[in-house]
C-alpha angles and dihedrals in degrees: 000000000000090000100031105046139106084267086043086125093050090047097050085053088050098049103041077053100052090045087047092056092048096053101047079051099054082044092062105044096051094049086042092059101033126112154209102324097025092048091081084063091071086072102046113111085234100066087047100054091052090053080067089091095077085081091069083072098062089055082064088091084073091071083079098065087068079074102048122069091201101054098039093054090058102052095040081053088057087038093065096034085064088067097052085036093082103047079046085060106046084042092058090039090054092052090038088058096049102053084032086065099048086049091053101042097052093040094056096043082053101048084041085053087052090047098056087046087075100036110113119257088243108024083101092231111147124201098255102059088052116120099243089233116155123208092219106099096201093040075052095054109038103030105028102105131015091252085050087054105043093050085046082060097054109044082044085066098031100052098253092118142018121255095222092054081057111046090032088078082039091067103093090042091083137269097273102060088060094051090055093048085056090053089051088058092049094042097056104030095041097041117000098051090036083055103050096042084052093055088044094051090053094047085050101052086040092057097048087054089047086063115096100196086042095061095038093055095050094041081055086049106040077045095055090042100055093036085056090046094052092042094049085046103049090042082073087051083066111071092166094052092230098136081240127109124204136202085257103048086046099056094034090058094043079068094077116092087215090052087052093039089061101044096051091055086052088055096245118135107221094172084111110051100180094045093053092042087057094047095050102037091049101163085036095240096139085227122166090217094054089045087055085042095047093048090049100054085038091050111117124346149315118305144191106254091044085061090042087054092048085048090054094043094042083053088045090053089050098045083057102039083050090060102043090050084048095045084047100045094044089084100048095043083108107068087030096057093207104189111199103325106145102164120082093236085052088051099047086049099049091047087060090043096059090034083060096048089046107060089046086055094046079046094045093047092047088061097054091045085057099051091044081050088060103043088056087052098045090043091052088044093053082044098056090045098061095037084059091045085043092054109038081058097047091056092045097057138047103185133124082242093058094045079063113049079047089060097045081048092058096050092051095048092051084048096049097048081048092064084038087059098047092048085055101043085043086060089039097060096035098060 
């Protein structure tokens, strides 16, 4: 894990360092205690190169920057740069070497063409076999060959050299020579350069957020800063130096366009005093630390894991609410009938469902009750008629006849209160 770690970089300074140190030890002392033959080793190159390695030592000064935020974001910028440096570098060597080509090429046909100028009508010389020499020292210099060319290009872009020493030679070249040298300065300082600068600054900046340590150490400090600010701010809330704040404090002081200044840049709505009062004093103590607490929770918008969070606790309500309608409709499973609904919507539409069913029967039951009501009636009725006719023919007459038609009454009422009876009895038992 030393050399595998997230400080895997730092321990293998450490270590090449350490090992370093040991070895320019282990050097001098045994140059210090050798002798005779061994002393004319002191003076061999070898033994003093490695003696080099004192100067490690000296590199063990960097071990500080690990300390220092300014410092180590500087060297783990650089750190980063080095990467996109090379690919810089064959990018500008490739466009050095294209415009380098078309400077050398026209300087040398026109030193080959001055040249020929001189040659002697009958010396049987022809253009091609002249030494493109140019008697122009400085065109000699700057544009003779392609690496020449392409070294005058960079420093002319680099400030090594001034434009002017090197387009002046370039003047009886031709006009045009010096016009495509003007679009190479353009080219690399207003693009190329921008360019490049822009893609160091954001490998830069990546690589500082990268940094865990970095980052840890700006979100402490943004945190302290805005914990000092709300506490400064909301000691002036309090005008009675309680270390309480009240509803009144609170909107008086919301009144004040600094006060409100401060809180939208922090992101917090105050439009609602009351409302914001409430969110950030939540066990209404009126306590300066909860109120730092509250604006800091409050501070910017919305974010995922906020609404992560809302997602959980609204789960965890259901979950509740789930149990407590389940506790509640155990008891009453029975006149429900609830048959395998186990989910609280399938319990809530089942119970409906039999309530339903329910009151149709109760409706249902009510009418029949009517119509068995009315039979009895009618059927007393219909009894009470005959006893009277059977009476009122028994006293009348006093012949055997009549006794008997008295008789054959009687029978039919008995029978009739018998069927009465079992009417009775037959509602009875049904509801």
């Amino acid at each position: 894990m030393y050399f595998t770690g997230p400080d895997k970089v730092w321990n293998v300074f450490d270590f090449v360092i350490v090992t370093s140190s040991i070895l320019d030890q282990s050097l001098s002392f045994w140059v210090a205690h050798s002798d005779g033959w061994t002393f004319a080793l002191k003076n061999l190159r070898v033994i003093r190169m490695l003696r080099v390695t004192r100067i490690v030592r000296g590199i063990r000064v960097m071990r500080v920057l690990r300390y220092v935020q300014p410092l180590r974001m500087l060297l783990l910028s650089i750190y980063t740069v080095l990467k996109s440096l090379v690919w810089t570098m064959i990018l500008l060597a490739l466009i050095f070497y294209s415009f380098g080509v078309a400077f050398t090429q026209s300087t040398s046909d026109y030193c080959r063409e001055a040249a020929g100028a001189l040659l002697q009508p009958g010396s049987g010389l022809s253009l091609s076999s002249v030494s493109p020499m140019c008697e122009n020292p400085e065109l000699q210099i700057y544009w003779s060959s392609l690496a020449s060319s392409m070294f005058t290009l960079f420093k002319a872009i680099a400030g090594g050299v001034s434009w002017h020493s090197v387009v002046l030679p370039l003047e009886p070249v031709g006009w045009f020579i010096i016009v495509l040298f003007v679009a190479f300065i353009c080219f690399t300082s207003f693009a190329v350069l921008n360019v490049i600068t822009g893609v160091f600054c954001q490998s830069a900046m990546e690589s500082a957020n990268l940094d865990n340590e970095i980052a840890v150490m700006q979100q402490l400090a943004s945190r302290e800063e805005h914990v000092e600010a709300i506490k400064k701010l909301f000691n002036e809330i309090d005008q009675d130096a309680s270390d309480d704040i009240t509803m009144d404090e609170f909107e008086e002081k919301l009144g004040d366009a600094r006060v409100i200044a401060y809180l939208d840049c922090m992101g917090i709505d105050c439009s609602d005093a009351w409302t914001l009062f409430k969110l950030i004093d939540v066990d209404m103590s009126g306590c300066i630390d909860e109120f730092v607490s509250g604006c800091l929770s409050l501070r910017g918008s919305a974010k995922a894991i906020h609404i992560a969070k809302m997602g959980y606790e609204n789960k965890l309500t259901q979950k509740m609410l789930e149990g407590k309608y389940g506790n509640l409709a155990g008891p009453h499973d029975h006149f429900l009938r609830v048959d395998g609904a186990s989910a609280p919507g399938g319990r809530v539409a089942e119970a409906r469902r039999q309530r339903f069913l329910s009151s149709r029967h109760v409706q249902l039951r009510e009418f029949d009750s009517l119509c068995d009501g009315l039979f009895v009636c009618l059927l007393v009725c219909i009894f009470v008629v005959c006893c009277c006719c059977s009476c009122k023919s028994c006293s009348s007459s006093s012949s055997s006849s009549s006794s008997s038609s008295c008789i054959s009454s009687g029978r039919l009422s008995n029978e009739f209160w018998r069927v009465v009876k079992a009417t009775v009895s037959d509602c009875s038992a049904k509801y």
